[in-house]
C-alpha positions in Angstrom: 69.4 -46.7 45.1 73.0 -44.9 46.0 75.9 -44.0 43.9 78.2 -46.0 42.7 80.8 -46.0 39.9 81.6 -48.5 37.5 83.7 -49.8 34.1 81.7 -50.1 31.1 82.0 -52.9 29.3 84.0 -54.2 31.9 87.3 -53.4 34.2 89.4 -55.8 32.0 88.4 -54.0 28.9 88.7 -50.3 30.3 91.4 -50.9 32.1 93.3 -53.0 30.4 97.4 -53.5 31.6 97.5 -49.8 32.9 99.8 -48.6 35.6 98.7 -49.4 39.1 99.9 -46.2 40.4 97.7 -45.0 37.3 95.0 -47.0 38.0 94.6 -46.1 41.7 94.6 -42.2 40.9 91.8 -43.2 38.5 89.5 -45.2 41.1 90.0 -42.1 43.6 88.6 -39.8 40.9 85.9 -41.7 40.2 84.7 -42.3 44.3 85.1 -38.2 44.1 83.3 -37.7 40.9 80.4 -40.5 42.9 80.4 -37.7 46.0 80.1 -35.1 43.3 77.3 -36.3 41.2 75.4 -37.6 44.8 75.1 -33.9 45.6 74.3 -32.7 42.5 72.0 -35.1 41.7 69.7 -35.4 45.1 67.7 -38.3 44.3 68.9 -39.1 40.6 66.3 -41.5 40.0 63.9 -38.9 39.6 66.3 -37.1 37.0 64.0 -36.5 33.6 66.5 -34.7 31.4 69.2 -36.4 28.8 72.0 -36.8 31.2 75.4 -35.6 31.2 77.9 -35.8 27.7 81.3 -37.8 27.8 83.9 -35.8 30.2 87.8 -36.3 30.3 89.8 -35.9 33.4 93.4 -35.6 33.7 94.4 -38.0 36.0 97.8 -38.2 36.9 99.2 -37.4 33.6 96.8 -39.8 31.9 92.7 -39.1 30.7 89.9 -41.1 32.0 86.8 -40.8 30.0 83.2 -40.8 32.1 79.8 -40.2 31.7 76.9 -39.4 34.7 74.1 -41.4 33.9 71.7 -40.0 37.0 68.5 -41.7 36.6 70.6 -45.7 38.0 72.8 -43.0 40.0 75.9 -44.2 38.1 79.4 -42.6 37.3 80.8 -44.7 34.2 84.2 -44.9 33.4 84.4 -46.1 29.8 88.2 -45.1 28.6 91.5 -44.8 30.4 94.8 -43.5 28.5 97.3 -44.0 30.6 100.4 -41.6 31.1 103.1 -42.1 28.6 106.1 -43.9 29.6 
């Protein structure tokens, strides 16, 4: 397997009619987060513990909500709140 990141349920539920600006800030965060959890996690599918909780990053003035789920070596990005107008 390799990293990769993903929405959950899907891209049109998560993210929804957000900002594009927004929404590209978001996508480079999660290829980072991807890096991140690769190093961290050498060969994830061999991970035996619970996983990571729920995280919030402030991304451009908005939140994206993500969870490391090691063992399919997957970052998920369940929520994004854009930035207020």
């Amino acid at each position: 397997m390799s990293w990769s990141w993903e929405y959950l349920p899907s891209e049109e539920h998560v993210a929804g009619d957000a900002p594009a600006e927004f929404l590209g800030a978001a996508e480079q965060r999660a290829a980072e987060l991807v890096r991140a959890a690769e190093a961290l996690y050498l060969d994830g599918t061999t991970y035996e513990g619970s996983g990571e909780p729920m995280q919030y990053l402030d991304v451009a003035g908005g939140i994206v909500a993500y969870y490391v789920v090691p063992r399919i070596e997957l970052v998920v990005i369940c929520q994004l709140t854009p930035p207020l107008a």
